[in-house]
RODO-2510 file (C-alpha; in nm, 4 decimals, decimal comma):
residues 107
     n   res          X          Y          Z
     1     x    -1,3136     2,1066     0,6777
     2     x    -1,4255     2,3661     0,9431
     3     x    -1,5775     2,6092     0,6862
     4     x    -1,8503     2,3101     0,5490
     5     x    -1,9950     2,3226     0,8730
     6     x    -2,0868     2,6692     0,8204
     7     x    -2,2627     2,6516     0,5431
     8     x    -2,6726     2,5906     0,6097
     9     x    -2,7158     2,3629     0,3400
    10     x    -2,4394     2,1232     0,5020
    11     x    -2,6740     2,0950     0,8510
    12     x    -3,0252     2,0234     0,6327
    13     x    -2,8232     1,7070     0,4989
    14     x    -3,0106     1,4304     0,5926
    15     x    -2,7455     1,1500     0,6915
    16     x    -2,9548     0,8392     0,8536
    17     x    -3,0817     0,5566     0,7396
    18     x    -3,3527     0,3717     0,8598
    19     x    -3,3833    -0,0524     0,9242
    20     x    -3,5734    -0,1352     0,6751
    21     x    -3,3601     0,0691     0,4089
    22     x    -3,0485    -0,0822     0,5723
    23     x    -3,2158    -0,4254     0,4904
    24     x    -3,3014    -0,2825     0,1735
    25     x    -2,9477    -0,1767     0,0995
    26     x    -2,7573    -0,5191     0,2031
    27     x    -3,0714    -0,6984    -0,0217
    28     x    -2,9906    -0,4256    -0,3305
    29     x    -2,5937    -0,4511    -0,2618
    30     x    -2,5595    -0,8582    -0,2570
    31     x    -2,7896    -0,8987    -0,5607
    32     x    -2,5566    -0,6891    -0,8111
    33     x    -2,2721    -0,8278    -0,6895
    34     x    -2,3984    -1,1863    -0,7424
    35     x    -2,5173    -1,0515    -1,0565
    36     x    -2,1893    -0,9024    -1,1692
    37     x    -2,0161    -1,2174    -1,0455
    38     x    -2,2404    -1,4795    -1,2790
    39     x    -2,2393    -1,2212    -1,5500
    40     x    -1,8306    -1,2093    -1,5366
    41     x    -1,7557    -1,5163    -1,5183
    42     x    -1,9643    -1,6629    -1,8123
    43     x    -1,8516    -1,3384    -2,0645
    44     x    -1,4839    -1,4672    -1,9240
    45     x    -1,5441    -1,8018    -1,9899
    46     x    -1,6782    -1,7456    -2,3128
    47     x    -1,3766    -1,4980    -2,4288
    48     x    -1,1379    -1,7238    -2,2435
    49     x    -1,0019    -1,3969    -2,0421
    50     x    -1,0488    -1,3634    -1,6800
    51     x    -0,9505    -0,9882    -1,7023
    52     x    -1,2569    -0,8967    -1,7852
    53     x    -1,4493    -1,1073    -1,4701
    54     x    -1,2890    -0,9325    -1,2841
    55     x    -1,3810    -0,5645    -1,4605
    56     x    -1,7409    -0,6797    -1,4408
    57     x    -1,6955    -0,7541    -1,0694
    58     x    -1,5584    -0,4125    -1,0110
    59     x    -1,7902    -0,2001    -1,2045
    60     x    -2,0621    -0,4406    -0,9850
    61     x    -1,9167    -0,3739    -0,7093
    62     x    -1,8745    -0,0009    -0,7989
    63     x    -2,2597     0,0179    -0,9279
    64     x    -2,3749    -0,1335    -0,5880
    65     x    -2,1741     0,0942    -0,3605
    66     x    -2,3336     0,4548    -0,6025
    67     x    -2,6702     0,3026    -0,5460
    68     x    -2,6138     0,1819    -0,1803
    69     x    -2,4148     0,3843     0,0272
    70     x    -2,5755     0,7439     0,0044
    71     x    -2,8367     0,7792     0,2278
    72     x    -3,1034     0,7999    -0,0492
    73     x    -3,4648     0,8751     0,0150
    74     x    -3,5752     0,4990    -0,0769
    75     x    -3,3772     0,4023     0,2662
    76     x    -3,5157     0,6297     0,4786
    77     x    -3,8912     0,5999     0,4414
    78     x    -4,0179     0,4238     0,7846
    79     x    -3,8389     0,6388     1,0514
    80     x    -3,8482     0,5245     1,3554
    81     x    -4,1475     0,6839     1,5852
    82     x    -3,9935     0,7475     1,9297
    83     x    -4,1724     0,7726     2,2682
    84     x    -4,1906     1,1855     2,4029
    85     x    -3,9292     1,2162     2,6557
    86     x    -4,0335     1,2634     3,0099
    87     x    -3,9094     1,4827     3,2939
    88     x    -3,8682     1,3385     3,6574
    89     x    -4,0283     1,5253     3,9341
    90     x    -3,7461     1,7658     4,0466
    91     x    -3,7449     1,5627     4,4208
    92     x    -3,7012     1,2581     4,2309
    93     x    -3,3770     1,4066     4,0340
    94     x    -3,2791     1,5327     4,3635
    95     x    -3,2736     1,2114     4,6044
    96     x    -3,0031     0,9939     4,4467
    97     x    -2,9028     0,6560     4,6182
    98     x    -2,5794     0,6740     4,8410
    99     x    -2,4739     0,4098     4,6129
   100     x    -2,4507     0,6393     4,3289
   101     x    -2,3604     0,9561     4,5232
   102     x    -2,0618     0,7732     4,5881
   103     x    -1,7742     0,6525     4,3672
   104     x    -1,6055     0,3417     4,4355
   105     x    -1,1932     0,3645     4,4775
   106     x    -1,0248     0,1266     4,2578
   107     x    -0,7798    -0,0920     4,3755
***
């Protein structure tokens, strides 16, 4: 496992997903597996065998997690736009409240 994270290509792996594509993800994820659940159980029904509802559940369920669970580019289109950090005037870092210079003892 150590040597992956010496390979460059390994780093420029992009490994976030945004809100919206989360949202996008749960919406893409439940509708297959409702779909795959209908779909089952009336191709069960109709060949009176409930082994295969439950083959077309799993390949649903195993379609939705390939399409879901990678961080794919669809899911991470509206990054989130953070504020610039800002440094505190070095007197500012320096002067800390006695409050916090001090640790409380635990009884």
């Amino acid at each position: 496992m150590m040597m992956l994270k010496n390979l460059p290509f390994v780093n420029s792996i992009n490994t976030h997903m945004d809100y919206k594509g989360q949202k996008l993800a749960e919406q893409i994820f439940q509708s297959i597996i409702v779909a795959s659940a209908v779909a089952g159980f009336i191709y069960g029904f109709i060949v009176e065998q409930f082994g295969w509802t439950v083959y077309i559940v799993l390949a649903g369920f195993a379609l939705s997690c390939l399409l879901t669970l990678p961080p794919w580019p669809v899911f991470r289109r509206h990054p989130l736009k953070w504020q610039p950090s800002v440094e505190a005037p070095a007197e500012t870092r320096e002067k800390q409240p006695e409050s916090v210079k001090k640790s409380k003892k635990h009884k």
